[in-house]
MARNU-919139 format. One record per residue (C-alpha): residue number from 0; residue in three letters; x, y, z. Coordinates in steps of 0.02 Angstrom, whole numbers, plus 50000, padded with zeros to 5 digits. Example, Ala and Ser with C-alpha at 12.3 -4.5 7.8 and 13.67 -1.06 7.14 Angstrom:
MARNU-919139
R resi resn    px    py    pz
R    0  ALA 50615 49775 50390
R    1  SER 50684 49947 50357
end
This chain:
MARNU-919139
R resi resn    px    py    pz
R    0  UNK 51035 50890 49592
R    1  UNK 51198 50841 49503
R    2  UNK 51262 50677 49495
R    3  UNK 51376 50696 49625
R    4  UNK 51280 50798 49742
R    5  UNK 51150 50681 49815
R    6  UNK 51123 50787 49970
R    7  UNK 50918 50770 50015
R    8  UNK 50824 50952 50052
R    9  UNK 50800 50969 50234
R   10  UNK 50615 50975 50191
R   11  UNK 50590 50833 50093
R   12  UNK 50716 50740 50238
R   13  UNK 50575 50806 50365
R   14  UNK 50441 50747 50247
R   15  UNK 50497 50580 50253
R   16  UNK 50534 50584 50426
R   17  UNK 50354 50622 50465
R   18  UNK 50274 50494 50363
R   19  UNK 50362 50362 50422
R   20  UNK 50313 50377 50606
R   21  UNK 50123 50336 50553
R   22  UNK 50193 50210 50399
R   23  UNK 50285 50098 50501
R   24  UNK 50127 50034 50566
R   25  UNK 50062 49978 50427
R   26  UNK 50210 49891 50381
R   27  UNK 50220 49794 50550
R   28  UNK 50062 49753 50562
R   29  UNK 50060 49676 50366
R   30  UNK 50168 49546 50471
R   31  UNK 50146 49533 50660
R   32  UNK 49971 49437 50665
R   33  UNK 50053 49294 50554
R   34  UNK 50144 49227 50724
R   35  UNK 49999 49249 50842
R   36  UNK 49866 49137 50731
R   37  UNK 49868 48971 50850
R   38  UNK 49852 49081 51011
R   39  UNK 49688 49185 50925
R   40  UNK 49603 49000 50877
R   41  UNK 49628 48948 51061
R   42  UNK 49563 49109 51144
R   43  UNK 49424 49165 51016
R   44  UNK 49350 48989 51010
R   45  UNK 49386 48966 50813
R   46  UNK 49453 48861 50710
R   47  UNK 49631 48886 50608
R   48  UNK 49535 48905 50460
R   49  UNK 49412 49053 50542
R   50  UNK 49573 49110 50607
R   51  UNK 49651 49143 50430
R   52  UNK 49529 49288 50396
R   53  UNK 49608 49373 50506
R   54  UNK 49762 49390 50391
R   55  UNK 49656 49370 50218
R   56  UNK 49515 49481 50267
R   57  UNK 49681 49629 50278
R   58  UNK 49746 49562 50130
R   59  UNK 49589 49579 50012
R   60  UNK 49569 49763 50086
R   61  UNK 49719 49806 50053
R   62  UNK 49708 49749 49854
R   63  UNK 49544 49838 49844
R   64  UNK 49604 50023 49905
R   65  UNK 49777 50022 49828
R   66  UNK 49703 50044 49643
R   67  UNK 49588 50173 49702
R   68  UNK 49726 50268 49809
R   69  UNK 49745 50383 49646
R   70  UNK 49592 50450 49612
R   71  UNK 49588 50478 49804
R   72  UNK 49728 50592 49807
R   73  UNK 49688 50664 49646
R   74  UNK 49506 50703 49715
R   75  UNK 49549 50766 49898
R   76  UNK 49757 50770 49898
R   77  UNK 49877 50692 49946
R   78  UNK 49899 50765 50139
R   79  UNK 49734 50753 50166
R   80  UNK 49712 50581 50103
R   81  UNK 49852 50527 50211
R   82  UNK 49760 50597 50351
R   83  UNK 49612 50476 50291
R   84  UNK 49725 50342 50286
R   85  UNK 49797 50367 50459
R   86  UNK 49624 50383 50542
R   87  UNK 49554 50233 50487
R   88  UNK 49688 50138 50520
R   89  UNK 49678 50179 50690
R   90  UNK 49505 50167 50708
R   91  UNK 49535 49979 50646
R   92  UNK 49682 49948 50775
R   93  UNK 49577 50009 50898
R   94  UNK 49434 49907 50849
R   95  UNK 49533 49753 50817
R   96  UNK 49618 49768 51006
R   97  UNK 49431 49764 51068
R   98  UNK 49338 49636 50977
R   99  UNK 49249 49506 51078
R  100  UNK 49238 49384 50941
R  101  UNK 49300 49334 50783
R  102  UNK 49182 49433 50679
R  103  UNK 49203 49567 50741
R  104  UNK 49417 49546 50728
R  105  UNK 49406 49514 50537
R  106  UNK 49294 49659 50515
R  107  UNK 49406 49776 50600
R  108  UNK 49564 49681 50494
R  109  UNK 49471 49749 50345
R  110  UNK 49459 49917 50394
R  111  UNK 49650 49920 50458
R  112  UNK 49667 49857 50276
R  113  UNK 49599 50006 50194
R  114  UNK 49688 50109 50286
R  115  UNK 49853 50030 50260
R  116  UNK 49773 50029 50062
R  117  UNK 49782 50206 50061
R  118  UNK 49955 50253 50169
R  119  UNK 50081 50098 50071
R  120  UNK 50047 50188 49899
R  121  UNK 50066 50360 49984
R  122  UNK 50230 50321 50077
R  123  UNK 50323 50319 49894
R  124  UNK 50216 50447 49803
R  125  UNK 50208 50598 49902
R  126  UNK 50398 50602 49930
R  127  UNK 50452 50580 49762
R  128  UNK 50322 50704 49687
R  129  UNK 50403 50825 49822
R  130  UNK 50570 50804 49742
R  131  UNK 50509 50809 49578
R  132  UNK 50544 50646 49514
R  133  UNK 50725 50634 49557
R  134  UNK 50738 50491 49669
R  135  UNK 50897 50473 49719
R  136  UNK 50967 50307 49828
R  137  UNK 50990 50397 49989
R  138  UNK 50812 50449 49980
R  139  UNK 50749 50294 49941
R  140  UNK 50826 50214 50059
R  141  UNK 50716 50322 50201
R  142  UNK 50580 50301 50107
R  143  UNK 50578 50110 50103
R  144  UNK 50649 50093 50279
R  145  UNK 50478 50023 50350
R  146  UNK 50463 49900 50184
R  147  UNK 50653 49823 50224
R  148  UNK 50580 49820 50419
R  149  UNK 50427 49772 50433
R  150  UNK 50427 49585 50381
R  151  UNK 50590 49585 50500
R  152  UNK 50542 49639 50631
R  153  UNK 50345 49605 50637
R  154  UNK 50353 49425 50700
R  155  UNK 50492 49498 50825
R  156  UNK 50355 49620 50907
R  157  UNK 50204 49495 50887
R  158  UNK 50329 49359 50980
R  159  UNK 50363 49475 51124
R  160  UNK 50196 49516 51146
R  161  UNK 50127 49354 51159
R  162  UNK 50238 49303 51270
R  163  UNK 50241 49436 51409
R  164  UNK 50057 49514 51348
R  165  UNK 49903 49496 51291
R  166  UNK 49858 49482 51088
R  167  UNK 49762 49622 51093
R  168  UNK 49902 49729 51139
R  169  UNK 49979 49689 50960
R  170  UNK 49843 49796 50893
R  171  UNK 49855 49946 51025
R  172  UNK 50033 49957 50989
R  173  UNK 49985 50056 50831
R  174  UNK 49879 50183 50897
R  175  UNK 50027 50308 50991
R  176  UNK 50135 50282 50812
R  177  UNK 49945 50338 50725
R  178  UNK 49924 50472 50837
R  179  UNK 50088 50530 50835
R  180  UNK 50108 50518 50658
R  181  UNK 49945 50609 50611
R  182  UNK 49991 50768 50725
R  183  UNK 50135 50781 50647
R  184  UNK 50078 50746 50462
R  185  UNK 49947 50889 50495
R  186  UNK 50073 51021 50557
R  187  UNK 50216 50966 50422
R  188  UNK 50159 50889 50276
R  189  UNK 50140 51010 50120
R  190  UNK 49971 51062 50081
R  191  UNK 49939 51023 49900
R  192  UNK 49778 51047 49791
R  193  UNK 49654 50907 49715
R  194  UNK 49715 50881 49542
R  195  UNK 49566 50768 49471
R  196  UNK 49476 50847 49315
R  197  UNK 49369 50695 49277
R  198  UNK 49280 50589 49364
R  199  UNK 49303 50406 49416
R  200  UNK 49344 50278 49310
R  201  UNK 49178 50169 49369
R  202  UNK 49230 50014 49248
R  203  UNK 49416 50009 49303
R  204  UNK 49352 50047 49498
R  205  UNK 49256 49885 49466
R  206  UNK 49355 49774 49354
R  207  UNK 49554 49798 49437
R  208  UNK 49509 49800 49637
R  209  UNK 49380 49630 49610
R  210  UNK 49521 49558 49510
R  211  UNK 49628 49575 49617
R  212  UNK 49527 49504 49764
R  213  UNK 49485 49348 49661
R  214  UNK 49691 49328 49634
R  215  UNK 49749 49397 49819
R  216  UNK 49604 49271 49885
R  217  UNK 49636 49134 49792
R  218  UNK 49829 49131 49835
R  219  UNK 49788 49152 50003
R  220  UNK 49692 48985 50004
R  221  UNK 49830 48895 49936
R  222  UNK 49899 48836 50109
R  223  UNK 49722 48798 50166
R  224  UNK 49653 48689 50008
R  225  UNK 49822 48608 49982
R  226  UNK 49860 48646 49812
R  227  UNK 49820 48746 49652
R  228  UNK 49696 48632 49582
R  229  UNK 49581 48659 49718
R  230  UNK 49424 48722 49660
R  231  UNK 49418 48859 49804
R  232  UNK 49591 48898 49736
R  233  UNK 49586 48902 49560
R  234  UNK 49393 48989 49524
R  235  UNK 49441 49150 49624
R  236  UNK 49622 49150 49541
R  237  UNK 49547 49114 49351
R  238  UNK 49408 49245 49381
R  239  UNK 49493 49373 49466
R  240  UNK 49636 49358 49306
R  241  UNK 49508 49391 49187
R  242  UNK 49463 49529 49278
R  243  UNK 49637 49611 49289
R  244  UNK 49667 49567 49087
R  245  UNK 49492 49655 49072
R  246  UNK 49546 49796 49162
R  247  UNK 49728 49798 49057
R  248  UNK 49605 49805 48902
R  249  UNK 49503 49943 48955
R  250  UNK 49653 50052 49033
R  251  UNK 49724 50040 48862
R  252  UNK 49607 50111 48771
R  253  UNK 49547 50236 48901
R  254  UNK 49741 50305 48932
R  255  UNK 49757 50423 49056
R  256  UNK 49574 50419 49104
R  257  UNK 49589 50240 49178
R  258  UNK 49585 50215 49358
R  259  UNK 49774 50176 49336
R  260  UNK 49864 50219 49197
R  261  UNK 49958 50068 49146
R  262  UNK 50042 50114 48993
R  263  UNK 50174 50173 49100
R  264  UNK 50242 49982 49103
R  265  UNK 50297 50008 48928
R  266  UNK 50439 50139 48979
R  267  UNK 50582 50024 49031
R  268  UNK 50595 50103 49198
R  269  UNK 50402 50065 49290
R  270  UNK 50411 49884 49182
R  271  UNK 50560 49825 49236
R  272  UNK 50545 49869 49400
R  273  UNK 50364 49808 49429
R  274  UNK 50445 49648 49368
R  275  UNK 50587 49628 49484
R  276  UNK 50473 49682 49630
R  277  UNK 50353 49548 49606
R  278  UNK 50500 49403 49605
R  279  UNK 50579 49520 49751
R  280  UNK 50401 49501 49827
R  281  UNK 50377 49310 49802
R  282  UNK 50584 49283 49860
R  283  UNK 50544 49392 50022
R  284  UNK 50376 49360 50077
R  285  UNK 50404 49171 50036
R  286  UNK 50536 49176 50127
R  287  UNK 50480 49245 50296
R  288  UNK 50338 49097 50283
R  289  UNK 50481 48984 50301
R  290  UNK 50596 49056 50416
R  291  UNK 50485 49051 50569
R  292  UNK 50436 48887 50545
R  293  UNK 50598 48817 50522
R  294  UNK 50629 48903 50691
R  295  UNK 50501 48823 50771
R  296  UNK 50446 48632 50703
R  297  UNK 50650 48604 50680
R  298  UNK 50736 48681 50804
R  299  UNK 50584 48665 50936
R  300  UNK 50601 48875 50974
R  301  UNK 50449 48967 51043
R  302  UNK 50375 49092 50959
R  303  UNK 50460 49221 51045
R  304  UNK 50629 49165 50995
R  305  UNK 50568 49130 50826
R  306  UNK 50526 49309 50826
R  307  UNK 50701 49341 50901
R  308  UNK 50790 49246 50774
R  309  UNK 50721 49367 50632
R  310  UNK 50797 49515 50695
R  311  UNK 50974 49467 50635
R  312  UNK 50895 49512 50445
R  313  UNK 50843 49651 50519
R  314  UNK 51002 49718 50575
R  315  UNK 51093 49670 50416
R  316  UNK 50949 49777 50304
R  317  UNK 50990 49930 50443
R  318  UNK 51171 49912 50389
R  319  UNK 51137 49904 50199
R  320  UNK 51017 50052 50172
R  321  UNK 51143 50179 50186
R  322  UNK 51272 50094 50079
R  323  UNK 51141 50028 49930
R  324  UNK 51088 50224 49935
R  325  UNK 51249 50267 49878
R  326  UNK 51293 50135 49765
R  327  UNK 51132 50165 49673
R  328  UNK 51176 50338 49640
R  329  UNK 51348 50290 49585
R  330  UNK 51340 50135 49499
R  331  UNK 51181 50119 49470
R  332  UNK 51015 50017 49502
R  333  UNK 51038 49855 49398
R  334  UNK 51223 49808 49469
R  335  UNK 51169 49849 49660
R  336  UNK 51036 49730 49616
R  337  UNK 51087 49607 49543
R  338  UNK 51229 49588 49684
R  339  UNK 51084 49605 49815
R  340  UNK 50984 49458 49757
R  341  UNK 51161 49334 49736
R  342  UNK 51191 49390 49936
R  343  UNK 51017 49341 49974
R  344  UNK 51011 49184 49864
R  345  UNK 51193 49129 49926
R  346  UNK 51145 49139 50099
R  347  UNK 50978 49059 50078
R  348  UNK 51068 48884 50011
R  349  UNK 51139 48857 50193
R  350  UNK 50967 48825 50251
R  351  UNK 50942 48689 50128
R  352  UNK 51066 48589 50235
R  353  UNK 51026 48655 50408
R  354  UNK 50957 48548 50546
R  355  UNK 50932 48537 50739
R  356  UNK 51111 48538 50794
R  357  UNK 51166 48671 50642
R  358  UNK 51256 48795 50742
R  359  UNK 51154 48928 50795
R  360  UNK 51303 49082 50766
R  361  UNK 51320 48999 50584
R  362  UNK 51123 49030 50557
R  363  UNK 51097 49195 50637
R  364  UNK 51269 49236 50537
R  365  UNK 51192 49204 50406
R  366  UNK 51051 49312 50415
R  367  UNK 51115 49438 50463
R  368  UNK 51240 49439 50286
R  369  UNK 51032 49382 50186
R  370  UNK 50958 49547 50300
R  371  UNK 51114 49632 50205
R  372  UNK 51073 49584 50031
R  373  UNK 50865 49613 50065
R  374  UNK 50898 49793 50105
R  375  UNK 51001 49815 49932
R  376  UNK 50868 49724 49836
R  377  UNK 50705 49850 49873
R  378  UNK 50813 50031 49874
R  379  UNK 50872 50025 49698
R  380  UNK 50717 49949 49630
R  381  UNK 50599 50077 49715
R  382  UNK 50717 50202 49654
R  383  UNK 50754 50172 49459
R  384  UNK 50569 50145 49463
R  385  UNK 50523 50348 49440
R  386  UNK 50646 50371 49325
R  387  UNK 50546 50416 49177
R  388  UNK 50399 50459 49252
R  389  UNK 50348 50655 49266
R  390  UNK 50268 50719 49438
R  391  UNK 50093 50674 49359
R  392  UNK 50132 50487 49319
R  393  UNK 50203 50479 49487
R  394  UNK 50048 50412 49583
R  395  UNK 50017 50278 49451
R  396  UNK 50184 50211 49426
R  397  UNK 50180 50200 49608
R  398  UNK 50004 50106 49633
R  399  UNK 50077 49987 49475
R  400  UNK 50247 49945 49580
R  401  UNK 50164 49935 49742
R  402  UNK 50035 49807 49662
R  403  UNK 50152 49708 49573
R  404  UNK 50256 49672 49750
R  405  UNK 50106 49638 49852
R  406  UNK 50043 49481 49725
R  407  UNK 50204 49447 49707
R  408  UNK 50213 49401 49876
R  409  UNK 50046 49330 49926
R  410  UNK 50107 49198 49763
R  411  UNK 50272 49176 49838
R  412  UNK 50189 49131 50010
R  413  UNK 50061 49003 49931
R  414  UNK 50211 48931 49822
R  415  UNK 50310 48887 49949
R  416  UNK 50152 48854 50092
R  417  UNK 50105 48730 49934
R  418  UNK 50300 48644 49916
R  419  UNK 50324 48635 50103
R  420  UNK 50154 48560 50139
R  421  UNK 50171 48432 49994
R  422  UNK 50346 48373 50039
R  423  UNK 50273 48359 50241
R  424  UNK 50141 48236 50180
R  425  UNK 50236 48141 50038
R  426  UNK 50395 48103 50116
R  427  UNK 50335 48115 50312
R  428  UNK 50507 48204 50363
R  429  UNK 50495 48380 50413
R  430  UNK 50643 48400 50406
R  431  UNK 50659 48364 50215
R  432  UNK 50521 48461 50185
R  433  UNK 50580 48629 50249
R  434  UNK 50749 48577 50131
R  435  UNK 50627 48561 49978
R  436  UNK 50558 48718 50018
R  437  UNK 50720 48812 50044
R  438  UNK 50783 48764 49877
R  439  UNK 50611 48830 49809
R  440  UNK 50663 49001 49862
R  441  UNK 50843 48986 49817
R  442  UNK 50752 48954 49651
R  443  UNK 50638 49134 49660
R  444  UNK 50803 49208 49679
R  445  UNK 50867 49121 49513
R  446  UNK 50706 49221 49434
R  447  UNK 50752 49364 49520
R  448  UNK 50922 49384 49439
R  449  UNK 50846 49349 49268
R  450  UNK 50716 49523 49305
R  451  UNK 50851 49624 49379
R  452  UNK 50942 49601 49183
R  453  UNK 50815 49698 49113
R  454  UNK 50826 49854 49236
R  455  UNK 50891 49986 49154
R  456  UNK 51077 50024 49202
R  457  UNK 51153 50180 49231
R  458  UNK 51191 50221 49032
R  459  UNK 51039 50154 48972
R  460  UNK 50909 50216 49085
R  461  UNK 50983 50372 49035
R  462  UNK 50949 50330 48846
R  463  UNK 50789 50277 48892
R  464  UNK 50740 50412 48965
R  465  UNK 50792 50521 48831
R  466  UNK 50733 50387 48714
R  467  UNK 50558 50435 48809
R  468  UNK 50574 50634 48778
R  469  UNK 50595 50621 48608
R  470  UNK 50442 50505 48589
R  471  UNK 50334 50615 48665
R  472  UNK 50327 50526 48821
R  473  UNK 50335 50642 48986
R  474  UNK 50493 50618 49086
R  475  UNK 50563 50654 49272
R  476  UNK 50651 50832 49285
R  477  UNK 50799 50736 49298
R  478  UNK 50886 50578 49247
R  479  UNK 51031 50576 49362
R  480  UNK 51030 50393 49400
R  481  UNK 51026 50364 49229
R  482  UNK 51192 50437 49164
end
């Protein structure tokens, strides 16, 4: 691949194509329960508090697979451990859609959540290990097509069907895109060998996915214990950080034994990223906390047209993928970027202001020019973020980024769940409080721009990469972002 020829290989386009038919499950479901959390307290008897496992119970599951997903693939492969991945996943959907109790619902969560552990991680590495490392923006942008649309669009889907169907049917809405995807993952996908020599890393296996449970499960109490300094906030966080600095410790000195290798953050290319995709994580995530909300306890919407009033983002991300593909591989990753977050930051300030009789064209305007800038943000990220890496370190520097975005948005969520809930009860205006909060996340954009600076542009990630070579460290078959 030259620098101007960006075309994709039909098989790798097909590749893609395949996985995302069972992948965009996961991603919607990550999001569509979030809306339907009143209406599962008043049918299942519970309390909002039960309720919450619902969500947190996926959440943890989710932080303990990822880590593991690489010894997975290196013990079984990676087709057939997306084949895992899909199965359970449905099994979990299927389970969830059936539960006759809350128990039973949060139980099922957590094996949806192991599925969806193993499939997020996969969705990056088994495409770009296809094309050998060189991941240019137009394949990216396919690639993270469900990631720009699934916080969209979830509370969109989970909307419509609680207002015209049951909640259960929020669950068996994943099993034809399972089924569907899994035939045609088995007929499709390459076949590729186990690549494991060694065995598993039982002290990182323990120390990185109980970490981070203790700091995914903490954050995710934030909004319930009303603060940081809550005790059932800030033990799980403090231990489960130990854990994590443990397991940094360990990896370190074990190198490319450790469950994940993560020396790779010290090549500018998986550090900088993992950076700006956990403020891209908190910005996002945060975000679509917000949004809904606003929708609803300002405006007085449903939750179906709260749902409705996300898809604007979602249309302006549709519009962007192409075009932040190409500027990636022309410009580069940093400048797309770093003009990505100002749209999305920009756009966000309006809200600060907004109230009941804001114009509703101005607002969905507006997010549909924030859905713009969201898409631009992930595709040139994801892609500078293999840059240096060689087919091998692929996996890892994938499990790394995909880590760093997933606490980075389960802290933006609790920050802002945190600032709204403490303006509510201190100045007794809702409306003031969602302004508070808005200016938060106008704020985890500032800190966004600030990562973005030290992605590598499209000179120096080519130094760096060559920078890398003549180190000794193991470089992608091609830096053609990087020139």
């Amino acid at each position: 691949m030259t620098e101007t020829d960006t075309r994709i290989d039909p098989r790798l386009l097909r590749m893609v194509a395949v996985m995302l038919v069972g992948g965009i499950a996961v991603l919607f479901d990550s999001t569509i329960v979030a809306i339907a959390v009143q209406t599962l307290a008043t049918d299942l008897h519970a309390s909002l508090t039960t309720i919450q496992w619902v969500s947190t119970g996926y959440l943890l599951a989710l932080g303990v697979t990822i880590p593991l997903a690489v010894w997975a693939q290196g013990r079984i492969g990676g087709k057939n451990l997306w084949l895992v991945g899909l199965v359970l996943f449905g099994f979990g959907s299927v389970a969830a859609s059936l539960a006759p109790g809350i128990g039973l619902l949060v139980a099922a969560r957590a094996v949806q959540g192991v599925g969806g552990g193993i499939l997020l991680p996969l969705m990056t590495t088994l495409p770009m290990q296809a094309a050998g490392g060189k991941a240019s923006g137009r394949m990216v942008a396919m690639v993270g097509l469900p990631m720009v649309l699934g916080p969209v669009l979830g509370p969109l889907v989970g909307g419509a069907v609680l207002h015209w169907l049951s909640w259960r049917w929020m669950f068996w809405i994943n099993v034809p895109l399972v089924v569907t995807g899994f035939v045609l993952a088995r007929r499709h996908l390459p076949d590729d060998r186990p690549t494991a020599r060694s065995g598993l890393d039982g002290l990182g296996a323990f120390l990185l996915p109980v970490g981070l449970v203790g700091v995914l499960y903490g954050l995710s109490e934030v909004g319930s214990d009303h603060g940081f300094g809550h005790a059932g906030v800030l033990v799980p966080l403090l231990v489960g950080a130990a854990l994590v600095s443990a397991f940094v410790v360990h990896a370190v000195r074990a190198g490319g034994q450790a469950l994940v290798d993560v020396r790779l953050l010290r090549l500018r290319s998986v550090g900088s990223s993992s950076a700006a995709l956990f403020v891209a994580g908190a910005s996002m995530f945060g975000t679509m906390l917000l949004l809904p909300l606003f929708w609803q306890q300002v405006r007085g919407a449903s939750a179906l047209t709260a749902g409705l009033m996300m898809v604007p983002q979602g249309v302006g991300s549709i519009f962007s993928r192409t075009i932040a593909g190409r500027l990636t591989d022309a410009i580069g990753a940093r400048s797309v970027t770093v003009a990505a977050f100002l749209i999305v930051g920009l756009t966000t300030v309006p809200f600060a202001f907004a109230g009941p009789t804001t114009s509703t064209w101005w607002l969905v305007g507006l997010l549909v020019v924030r859905g713009f800038g969201l898409g631009g943000v992930i595709i040139p990220v994801m892609a500078v973020s293999f840059l240096d890496t060689s087919p091998a370190q692929v996996p890892h520097a994938s499990v790394l980024t995909r880590i760093s975005q997933q606490v980075g948005g389960a802290f933006g969520t609790a920050v802002l769940a945190v600032v709204l809930d403490s303006a509510v009860r201190s100045s007794g205006d809702p409306l003031a409080a969602f302004h508070h909060a808005f200016w938060w996340a106008v704020g985890f954009t500032g800190l966004a721009l600030v990562a973005c600076g030290w992605l590598p542009g499209k000179r120096a990630a080519g130094q760096t990469a060559s920078e890398n070579a003549s180190s000794g460290q193991p470089v992608a078959a091609t830096a053609n972002l990087a020139r």
